[in-house]
N, C-alpha and C positions, 0 to 999 in steps of 0.2 A: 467964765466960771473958773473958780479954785483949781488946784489940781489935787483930787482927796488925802494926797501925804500935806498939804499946808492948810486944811481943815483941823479944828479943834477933837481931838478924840471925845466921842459919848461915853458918858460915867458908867451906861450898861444900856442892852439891847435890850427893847422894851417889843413886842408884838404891834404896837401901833408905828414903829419906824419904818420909813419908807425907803426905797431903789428905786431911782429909774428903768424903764425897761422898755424894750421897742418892741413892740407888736404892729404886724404888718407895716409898716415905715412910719408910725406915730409914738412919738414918748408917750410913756405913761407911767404910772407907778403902780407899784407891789410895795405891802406889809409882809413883814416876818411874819406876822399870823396865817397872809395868805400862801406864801411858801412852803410853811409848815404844813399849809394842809393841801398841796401839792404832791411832798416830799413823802410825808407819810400815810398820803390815802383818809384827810378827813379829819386829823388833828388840827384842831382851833384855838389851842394855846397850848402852849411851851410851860410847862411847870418846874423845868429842870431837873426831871429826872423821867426815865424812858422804862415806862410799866407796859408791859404788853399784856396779853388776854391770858387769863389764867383756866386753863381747862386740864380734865383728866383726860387719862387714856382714852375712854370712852367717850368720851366726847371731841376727842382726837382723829376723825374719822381719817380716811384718806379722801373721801368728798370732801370734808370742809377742807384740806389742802389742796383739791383741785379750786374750789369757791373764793378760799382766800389767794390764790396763785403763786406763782414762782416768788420768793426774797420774804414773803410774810412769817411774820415771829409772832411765838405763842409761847409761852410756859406751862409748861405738864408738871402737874404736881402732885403725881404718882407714874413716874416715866418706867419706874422698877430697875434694873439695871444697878447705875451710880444712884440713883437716888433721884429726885425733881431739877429738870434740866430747862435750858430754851432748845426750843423746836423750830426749826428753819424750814418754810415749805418749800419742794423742789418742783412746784406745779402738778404732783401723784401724789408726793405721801409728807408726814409729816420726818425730818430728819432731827437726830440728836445733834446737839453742836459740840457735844465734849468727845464724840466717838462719830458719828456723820451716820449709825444704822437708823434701818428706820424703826419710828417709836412703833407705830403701829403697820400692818399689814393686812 
């Protein structure tokens, strides 16, 4: 086998390309698609650009950021404050990313 710097570079990363990867001691492969939805909890293609959920305050609870769990992003689009922020869950509550309070309580 090549060593992958004397492989020909791909014109672009497409979701059907494959890795090998070893699971329990057998090659196998992975799709970028299947990483993806690994990586991000259930995304199944890659659009090239990174939209998360768009909810209000109200519907901001501190349950759905125990539900969604610790590192989940959302966009509040009445956060009040600065104005509509992303919201980072800390596994309680939902966290502003431009000041770190919490949106809701």
């Amino acid at each position: 086998m090549a060593k992958i710097s004397a492989l020909t570079a791909a014109g672009s990363a497409l979701g059907a390309d494959e890795f090998p990867v070893n699971e329990a001691g057998t090659t196998k492969k992975v799709t970028i698609t299947q990483l993806l939805a690994l990586i991000f909890g259930g995304l199944t293609a890659f659009t090239g650009a990174f939209k998360p959920y768009q909810r209000t305050v109200a519907q901001a609870t501190d349950a759905s950021a125990v539900t969604a769990g610790a590192g989940a992003v959302i966009f509040v689009t009445n956060a009040g404050g600065n104005g509509p922020c992303l919201c980072i869950s800390d596994g309680a509550h939902w966290k502003r990313s431009d000041n770190a309070s919490t949106t809701v309580s």
